[in-house]
LUMNUFI-597343 format. One record per residue (C-alpha): residue in three letters; x, y, z; chain; residue number from 1. Coordinates in nm, 3 decimals. Example, Ala and Ser with C-alpha at 12.3 -4.5 7.8 and 13.67 -1.06 7.14 Angstrom:
// residues 2
(pt ALA, (1.230, -0.450, 0.780), A, 1)
(pt SER, (1.367, -0.106, 0.714), A, 2)
This chain:
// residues 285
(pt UNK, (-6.764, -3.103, 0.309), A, 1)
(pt UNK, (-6.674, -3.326, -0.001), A, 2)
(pt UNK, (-6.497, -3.161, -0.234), A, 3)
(pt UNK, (-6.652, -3.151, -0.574), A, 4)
(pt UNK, (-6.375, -2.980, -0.767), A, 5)
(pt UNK, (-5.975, -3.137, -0.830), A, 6)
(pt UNK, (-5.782, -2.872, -0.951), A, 7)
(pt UNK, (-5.578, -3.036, -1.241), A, 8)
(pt UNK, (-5.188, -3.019, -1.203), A, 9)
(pt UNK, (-5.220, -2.735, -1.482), A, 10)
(pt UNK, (-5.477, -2.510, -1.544), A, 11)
(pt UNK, (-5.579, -2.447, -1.923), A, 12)
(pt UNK, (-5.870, -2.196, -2.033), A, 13)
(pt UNK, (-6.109, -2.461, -2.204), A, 14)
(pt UNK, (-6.420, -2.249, -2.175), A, 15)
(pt UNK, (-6.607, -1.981, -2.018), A, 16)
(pt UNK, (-6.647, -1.940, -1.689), A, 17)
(pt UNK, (-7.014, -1.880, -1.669), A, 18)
(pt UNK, (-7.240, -1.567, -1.576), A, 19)
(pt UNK, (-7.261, -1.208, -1.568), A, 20)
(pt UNK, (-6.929, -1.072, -1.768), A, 21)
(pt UNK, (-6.782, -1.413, -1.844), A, 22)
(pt UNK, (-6.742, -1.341, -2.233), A, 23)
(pt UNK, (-6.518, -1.084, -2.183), A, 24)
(pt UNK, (-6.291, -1.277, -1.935), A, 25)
(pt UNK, (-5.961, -1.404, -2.082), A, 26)
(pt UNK, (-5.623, -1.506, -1.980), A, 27)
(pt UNK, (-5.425, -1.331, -2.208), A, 28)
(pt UNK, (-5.369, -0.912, -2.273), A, 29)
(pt UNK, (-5.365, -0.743, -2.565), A, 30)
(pt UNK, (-5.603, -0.588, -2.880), A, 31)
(pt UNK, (-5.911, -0.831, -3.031), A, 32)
(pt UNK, (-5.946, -0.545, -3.305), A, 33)
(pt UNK, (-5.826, -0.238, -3.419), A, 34)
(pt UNK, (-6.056, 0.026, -3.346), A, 35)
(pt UNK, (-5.919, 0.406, -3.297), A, 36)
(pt UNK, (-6.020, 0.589, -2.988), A, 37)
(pt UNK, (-6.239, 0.917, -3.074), A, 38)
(pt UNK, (-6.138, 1.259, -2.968), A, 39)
(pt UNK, (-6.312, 1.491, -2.905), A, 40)
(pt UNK, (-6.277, 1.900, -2.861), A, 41)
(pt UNK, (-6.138, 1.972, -2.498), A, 42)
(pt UNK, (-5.776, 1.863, -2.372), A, 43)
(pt UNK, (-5.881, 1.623, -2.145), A, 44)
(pt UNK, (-6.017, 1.287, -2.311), A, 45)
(pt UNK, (-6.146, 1.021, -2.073), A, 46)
(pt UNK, (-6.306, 0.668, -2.198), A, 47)
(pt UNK, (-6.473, 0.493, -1.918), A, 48)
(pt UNK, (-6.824, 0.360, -1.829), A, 49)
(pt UNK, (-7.067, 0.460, -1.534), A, 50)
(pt UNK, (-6.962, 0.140, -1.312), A, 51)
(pt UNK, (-6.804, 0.258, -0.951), A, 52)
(pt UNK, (-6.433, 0.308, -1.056), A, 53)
(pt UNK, (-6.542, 0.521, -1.344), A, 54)
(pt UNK, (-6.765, 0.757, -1.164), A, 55)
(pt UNK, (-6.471, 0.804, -0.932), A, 56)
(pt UNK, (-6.312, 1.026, -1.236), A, 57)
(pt UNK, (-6.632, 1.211, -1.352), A, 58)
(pt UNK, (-6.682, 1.310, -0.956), A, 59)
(pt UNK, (-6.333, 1.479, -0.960), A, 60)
(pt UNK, (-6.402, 1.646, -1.289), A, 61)
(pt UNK, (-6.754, 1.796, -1.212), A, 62)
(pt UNK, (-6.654, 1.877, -0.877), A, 63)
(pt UNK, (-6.359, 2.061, -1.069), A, 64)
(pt UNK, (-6.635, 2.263, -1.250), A, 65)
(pt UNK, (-6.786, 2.398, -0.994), A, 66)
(pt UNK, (-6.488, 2.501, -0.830), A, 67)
(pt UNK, (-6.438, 2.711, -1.206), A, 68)
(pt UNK, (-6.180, 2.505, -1.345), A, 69)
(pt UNK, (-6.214, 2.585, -1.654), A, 70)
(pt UNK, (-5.929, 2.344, -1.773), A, 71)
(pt UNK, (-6.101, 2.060, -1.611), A, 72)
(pt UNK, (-6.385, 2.060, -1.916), A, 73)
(pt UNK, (-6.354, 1.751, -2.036), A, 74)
(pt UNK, (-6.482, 1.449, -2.345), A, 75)
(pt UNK, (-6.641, 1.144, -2.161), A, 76)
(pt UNK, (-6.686, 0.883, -2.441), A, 77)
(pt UNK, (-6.826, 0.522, -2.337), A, 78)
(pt UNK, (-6.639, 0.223, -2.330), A, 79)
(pt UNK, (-6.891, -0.068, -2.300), A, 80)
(pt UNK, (-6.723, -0.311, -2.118), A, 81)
(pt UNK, (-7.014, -0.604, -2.201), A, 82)
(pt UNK, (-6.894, -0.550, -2.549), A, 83)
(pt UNK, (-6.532, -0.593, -2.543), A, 84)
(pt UNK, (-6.469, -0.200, -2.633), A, 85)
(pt UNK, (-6.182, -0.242, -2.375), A, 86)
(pt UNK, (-5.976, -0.461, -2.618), A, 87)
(pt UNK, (-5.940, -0.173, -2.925), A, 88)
(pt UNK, (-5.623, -0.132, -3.018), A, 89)
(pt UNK, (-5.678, 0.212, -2.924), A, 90)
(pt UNK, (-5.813, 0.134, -2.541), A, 91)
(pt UNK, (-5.500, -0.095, -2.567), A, 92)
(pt UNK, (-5.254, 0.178, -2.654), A, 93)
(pt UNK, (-5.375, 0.372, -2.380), A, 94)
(pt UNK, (-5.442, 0.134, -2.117), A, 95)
(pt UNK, (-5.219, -0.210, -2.187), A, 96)
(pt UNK, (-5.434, -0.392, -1.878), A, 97)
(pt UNK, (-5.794, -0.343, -2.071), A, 98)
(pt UNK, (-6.008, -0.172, -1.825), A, 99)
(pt UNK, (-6.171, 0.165, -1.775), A, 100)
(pt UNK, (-6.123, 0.438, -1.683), A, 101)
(pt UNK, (-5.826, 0.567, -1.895), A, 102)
(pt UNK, (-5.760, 0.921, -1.974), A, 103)
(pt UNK, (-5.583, 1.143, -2.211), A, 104)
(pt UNK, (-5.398, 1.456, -2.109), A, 105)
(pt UNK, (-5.372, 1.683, -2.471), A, 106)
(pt UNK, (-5.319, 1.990, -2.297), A, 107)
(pt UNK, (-4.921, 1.969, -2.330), A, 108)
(pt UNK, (-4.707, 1.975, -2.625), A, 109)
(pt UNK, (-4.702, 1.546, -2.589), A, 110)
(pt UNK, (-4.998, 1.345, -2.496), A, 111)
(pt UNK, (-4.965, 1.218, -2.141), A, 112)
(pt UNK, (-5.173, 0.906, -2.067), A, 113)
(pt UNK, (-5.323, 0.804, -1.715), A, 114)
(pt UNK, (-5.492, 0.470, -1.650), A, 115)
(pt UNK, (-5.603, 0.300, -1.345), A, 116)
(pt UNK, (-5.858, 0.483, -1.120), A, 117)
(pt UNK, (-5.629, 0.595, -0.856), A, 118)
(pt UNK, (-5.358, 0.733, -1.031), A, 119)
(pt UNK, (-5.616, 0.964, -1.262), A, 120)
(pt UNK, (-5.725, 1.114, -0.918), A, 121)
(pt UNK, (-5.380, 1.200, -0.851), A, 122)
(pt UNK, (-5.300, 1.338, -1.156), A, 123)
(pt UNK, (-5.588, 1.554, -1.204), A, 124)
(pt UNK, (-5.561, 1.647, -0.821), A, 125)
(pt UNK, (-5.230, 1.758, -0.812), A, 126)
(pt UNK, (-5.235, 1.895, -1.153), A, 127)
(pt UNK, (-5.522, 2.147, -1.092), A, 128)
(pt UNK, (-5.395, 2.180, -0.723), A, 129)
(pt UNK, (-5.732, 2.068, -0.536), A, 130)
(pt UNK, (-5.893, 1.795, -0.322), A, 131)
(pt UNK, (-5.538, 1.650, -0.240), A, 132)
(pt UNK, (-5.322, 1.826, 0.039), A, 133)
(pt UNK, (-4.988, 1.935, -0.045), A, 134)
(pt UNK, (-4.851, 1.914, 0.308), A, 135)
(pt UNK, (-4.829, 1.642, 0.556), A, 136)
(pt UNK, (-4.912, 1.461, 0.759), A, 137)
(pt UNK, (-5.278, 1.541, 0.579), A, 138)
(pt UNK, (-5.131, 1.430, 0.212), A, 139)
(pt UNK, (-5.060, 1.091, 0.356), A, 140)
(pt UNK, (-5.417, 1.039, 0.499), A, 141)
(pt UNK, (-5.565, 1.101, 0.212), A, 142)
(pt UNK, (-5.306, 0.880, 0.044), A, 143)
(pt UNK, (-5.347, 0.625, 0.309), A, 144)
(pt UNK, (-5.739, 0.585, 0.243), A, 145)
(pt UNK, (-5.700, 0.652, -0.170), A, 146)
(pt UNK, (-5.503, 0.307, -0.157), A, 147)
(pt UNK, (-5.699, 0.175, 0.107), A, 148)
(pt UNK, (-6.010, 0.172, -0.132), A, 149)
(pt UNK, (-5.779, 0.028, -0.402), A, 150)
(pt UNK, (-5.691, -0.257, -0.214), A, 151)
(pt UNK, (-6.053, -0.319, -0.060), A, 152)
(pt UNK, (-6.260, -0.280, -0.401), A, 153)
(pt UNK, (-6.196, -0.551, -0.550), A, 154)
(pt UNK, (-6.295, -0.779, -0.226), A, 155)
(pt UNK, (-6.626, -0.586, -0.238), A, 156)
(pt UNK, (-6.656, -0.606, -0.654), A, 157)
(pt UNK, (-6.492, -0.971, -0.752), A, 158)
(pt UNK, (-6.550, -1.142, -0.465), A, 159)
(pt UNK, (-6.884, -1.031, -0.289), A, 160)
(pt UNK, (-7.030, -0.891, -0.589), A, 161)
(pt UNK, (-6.912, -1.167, -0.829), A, 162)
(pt UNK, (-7.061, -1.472, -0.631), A, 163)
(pt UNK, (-7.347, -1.295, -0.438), A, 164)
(pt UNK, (-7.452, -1.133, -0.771), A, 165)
(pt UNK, (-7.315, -1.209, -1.064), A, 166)
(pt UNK, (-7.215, -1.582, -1.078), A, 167)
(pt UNK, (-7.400, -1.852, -1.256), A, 168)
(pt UNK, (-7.450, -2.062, -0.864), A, 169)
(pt UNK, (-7.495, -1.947, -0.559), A, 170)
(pt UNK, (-7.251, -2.146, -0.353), A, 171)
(pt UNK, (-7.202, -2.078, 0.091), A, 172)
(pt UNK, (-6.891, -2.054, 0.143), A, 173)
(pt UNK, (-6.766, -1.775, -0.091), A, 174)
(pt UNK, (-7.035, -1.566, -0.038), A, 175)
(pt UNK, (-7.024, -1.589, 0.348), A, 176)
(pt UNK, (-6.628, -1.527, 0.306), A, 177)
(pt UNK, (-6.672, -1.185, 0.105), A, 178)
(pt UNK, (-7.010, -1.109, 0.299), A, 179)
(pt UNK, (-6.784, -1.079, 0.585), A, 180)
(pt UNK, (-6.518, -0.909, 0.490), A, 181)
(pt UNK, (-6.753, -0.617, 0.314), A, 182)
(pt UNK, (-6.893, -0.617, 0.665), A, 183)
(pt UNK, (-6.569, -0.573, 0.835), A, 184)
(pt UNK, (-6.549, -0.315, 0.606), A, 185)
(pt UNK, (-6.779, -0.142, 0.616), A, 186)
(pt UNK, (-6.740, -0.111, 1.007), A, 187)
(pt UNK, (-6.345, 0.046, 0.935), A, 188)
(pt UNK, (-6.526, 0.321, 0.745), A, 189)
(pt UNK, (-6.769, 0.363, 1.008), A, 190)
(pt UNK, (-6.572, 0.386, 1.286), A, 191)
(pt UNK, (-6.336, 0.642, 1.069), A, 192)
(pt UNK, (-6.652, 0.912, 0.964), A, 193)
(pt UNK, (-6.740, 0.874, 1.362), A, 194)
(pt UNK, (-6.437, 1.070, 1.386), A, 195)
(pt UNK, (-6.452, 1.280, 1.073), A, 196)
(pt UNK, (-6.700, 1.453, 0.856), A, 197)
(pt UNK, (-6.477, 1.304, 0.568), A, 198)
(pt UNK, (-6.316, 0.990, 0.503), A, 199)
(pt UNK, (-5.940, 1.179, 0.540), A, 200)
(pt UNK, (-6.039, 1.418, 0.778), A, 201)
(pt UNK, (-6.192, 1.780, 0.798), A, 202)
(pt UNK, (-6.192, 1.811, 0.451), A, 203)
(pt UNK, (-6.337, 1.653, 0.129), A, 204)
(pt UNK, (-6.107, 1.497, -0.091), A, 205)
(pt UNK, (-5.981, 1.237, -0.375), A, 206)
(pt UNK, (-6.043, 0.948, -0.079), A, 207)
(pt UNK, (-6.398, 1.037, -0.081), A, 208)
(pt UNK, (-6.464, 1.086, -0.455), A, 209)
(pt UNK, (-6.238, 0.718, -0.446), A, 210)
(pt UNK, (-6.479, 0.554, -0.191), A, 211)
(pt UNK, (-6.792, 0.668, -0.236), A, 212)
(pt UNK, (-6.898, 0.501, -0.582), A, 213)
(pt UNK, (-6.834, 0.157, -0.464), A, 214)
(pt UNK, (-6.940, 0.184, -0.087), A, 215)
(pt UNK, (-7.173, 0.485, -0.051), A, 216)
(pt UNK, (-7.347, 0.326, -0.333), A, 217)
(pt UNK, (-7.399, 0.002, -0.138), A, 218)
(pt UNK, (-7.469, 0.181, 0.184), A, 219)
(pt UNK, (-7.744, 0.353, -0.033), A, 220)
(pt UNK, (-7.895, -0.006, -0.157), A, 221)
(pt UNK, (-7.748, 0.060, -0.545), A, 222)
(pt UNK, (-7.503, -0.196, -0.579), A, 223)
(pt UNK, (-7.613, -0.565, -0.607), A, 224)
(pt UNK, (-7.917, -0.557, -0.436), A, 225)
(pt UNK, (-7.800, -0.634, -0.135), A, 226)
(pt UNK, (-7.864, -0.374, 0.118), A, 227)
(pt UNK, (-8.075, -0.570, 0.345), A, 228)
(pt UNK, (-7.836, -0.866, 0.290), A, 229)
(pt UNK, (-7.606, -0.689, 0.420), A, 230)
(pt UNK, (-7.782, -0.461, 0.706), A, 231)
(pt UNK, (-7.621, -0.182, 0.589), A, 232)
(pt UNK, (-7.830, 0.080, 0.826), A, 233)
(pt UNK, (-7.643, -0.024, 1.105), A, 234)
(pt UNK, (-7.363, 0.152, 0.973), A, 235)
(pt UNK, (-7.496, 0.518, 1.090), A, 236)
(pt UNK, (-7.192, 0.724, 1.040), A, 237)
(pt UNK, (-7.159, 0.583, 0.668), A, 238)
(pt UNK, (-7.518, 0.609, 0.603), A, 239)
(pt UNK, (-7.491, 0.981, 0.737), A, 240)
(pt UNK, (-7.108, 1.014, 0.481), A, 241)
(pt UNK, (-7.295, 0.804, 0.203), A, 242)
(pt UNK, (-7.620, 1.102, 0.182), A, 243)
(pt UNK, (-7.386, 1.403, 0.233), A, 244)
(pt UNK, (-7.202, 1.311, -0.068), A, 245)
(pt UNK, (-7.469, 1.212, -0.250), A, 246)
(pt UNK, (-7.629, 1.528, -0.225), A, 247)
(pt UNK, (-7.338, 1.747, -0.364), A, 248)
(pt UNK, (-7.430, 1.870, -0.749), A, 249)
(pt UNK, (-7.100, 1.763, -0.878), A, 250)
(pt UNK, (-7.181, 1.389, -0.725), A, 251)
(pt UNK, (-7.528, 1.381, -0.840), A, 252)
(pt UNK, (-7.356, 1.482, -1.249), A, 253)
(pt UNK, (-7.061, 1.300, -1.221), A, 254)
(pt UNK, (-7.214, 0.952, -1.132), A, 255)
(pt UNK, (-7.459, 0.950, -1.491), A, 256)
(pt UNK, (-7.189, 1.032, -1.698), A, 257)
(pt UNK, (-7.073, 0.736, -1.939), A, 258)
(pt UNK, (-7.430, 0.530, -1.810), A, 259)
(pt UNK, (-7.610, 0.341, -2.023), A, 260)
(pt UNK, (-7.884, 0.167, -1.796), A, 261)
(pt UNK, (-8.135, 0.312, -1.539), A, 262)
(pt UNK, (-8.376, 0.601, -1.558), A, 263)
(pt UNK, (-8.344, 0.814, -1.795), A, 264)
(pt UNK, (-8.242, 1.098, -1.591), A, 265)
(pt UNK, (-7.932, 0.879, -1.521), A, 266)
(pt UNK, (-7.817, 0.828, -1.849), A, 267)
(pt UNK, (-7.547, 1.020, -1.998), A, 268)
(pt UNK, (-7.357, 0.784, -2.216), A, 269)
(pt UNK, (-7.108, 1.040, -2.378), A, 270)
(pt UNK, (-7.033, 1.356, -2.237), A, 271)
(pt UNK, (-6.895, 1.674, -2.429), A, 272)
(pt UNK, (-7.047, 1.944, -2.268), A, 273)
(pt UNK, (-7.210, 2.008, -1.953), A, 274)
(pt UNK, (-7.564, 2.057, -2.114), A, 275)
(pt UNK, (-7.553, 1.710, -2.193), A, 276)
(pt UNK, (-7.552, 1.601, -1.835), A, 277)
(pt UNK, (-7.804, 1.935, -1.790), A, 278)
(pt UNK, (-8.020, 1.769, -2.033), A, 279)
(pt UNK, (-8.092, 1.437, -1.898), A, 280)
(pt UNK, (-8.087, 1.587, -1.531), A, 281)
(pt UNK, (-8.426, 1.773, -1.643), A, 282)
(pt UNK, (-8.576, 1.464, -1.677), A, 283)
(pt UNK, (-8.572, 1.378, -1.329), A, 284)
(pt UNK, (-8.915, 1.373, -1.158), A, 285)
């Protein structure tokens, strides 16, 4: 195959990339404006959006809730990503790498901030005492599979879901290279919940609230539009993982908080009590 493209000796950003998300795409960090976070009335604070890695906090909180945590009540307010809310000098402050979710702990006499996905599941996990073992060897499964997700994601999100998706061409080769390694997989977590009810084991935990937004969503034909694509119901054991979880009460709240796009019933862009999610749950036919 010719090659169309000569990488120059150094690379310099001379203009956008192209397609979905390619305005907000940059090679340096830092604050575009100053814009001051809100806060609102409970201790915990959380500014994210309804995309996979966000939903992974709202999961852990609701599922909190219904185990009576009262402590786990909680301010979601929306970060919209497509508009650059990410670079505020107050997103900044709290999260110097720009992306959601990030979350403020005000329950203490200093503020404690948390930012990247994984480490806000710990945190909250171990601070309330629930969905992460505290003995082994079941701590380290569930850590094992908790960075297991973190290191397959973004295969799944920037490289499938970028050039399958989002990308201004359609071009073979990367899209056959990230189609199969989804596909592989897809097939690890297969062959893992055809040993286990749960991703870690007997029990529900943080690696399931971790996994499930980015791959029981695809297994369930919401990301990308590429469940046939992708044959995803030949993957029985993660279909059967994908519905279970999907039908918990904390799953089917946590996943519309901080949205902004679908049905109605989906969309619960700022969340500061739980009648707000009640509210746009009774809309769903």
């Amino acid at each position: 195959m010719e090659n169309t493209y000569e990488p120059p000796k150094v690379w310099t950003h001379d203009a956008e990339s192209g397609g979905t998300w390619a305005k907000i795409n940059r090679p340096v960090s830092g604050a575009t404006h100053d814009k001051a976070l809100p806060v609102g009335q409970h201790p915990l604070q959380l500014y994210s959006m309804g995309t996979p890695n966000g939903q992974k906090v709202t999961i852990l909180l609701e599922e909190l809730l219904v185990l009576g945590v009262a402590e786990a009540e909680y301010d979601a307010h929306l970060i919209r990503i497509g508009e650059g809310d990410q670079f505020g000098s107050g997103f900044v402050e709290v999260n110097p790498n720009s992306k959601i979710p990030a979350l403020v702990d005000r329950s203490g006499e200093q503020p404690v901030s948390v930012f990247e996905s994984g480490a806000i599941l710990v945190y909250l996990a171990e601070k309330f005492g629930h969905f992460l073992p505290e003995t082994q060897p079941e701590r380290a499964t569930v850590m094992n599979w908790l960075f297991w997700l973190h290191g397959s994601a973004p295969y799944l999100g920037g490289g499938f879901g970028h050039f399958y998706a989002y990308a201004p061409e359609k071009f073979e080769y990367p899209i056959n290279r990230f189609t199969m390694e989804v596909k592989r997989q897809m097939d690890v977590l297969d062959k893992q919940l055809a040993k286990h009810p749960f991703i870690a084991g007997d029990q529900y935990s943080i690696a399931d609230m971790a996994i499930w937004p980015w791959y029981g969503n695809l297994a369930l034909g919401r990301q990308y539009d590429a469940a046939e694509f992708l044959d995803v119901t030949s993957y029985p054991n993660l279909q059967r993982w994908a519905k279970a979880i999907d039908a918990r009460p904390a799953v089917e709240r946590g996943r519309i908080v901080n949205r902004a796009w679908g049905e109605p019933y989906e969309q619960v862009a700022e969340r500061h009590s739980a009648e707000d999610i009640d509210q746009a749950l009774a809309q769903k036919p």
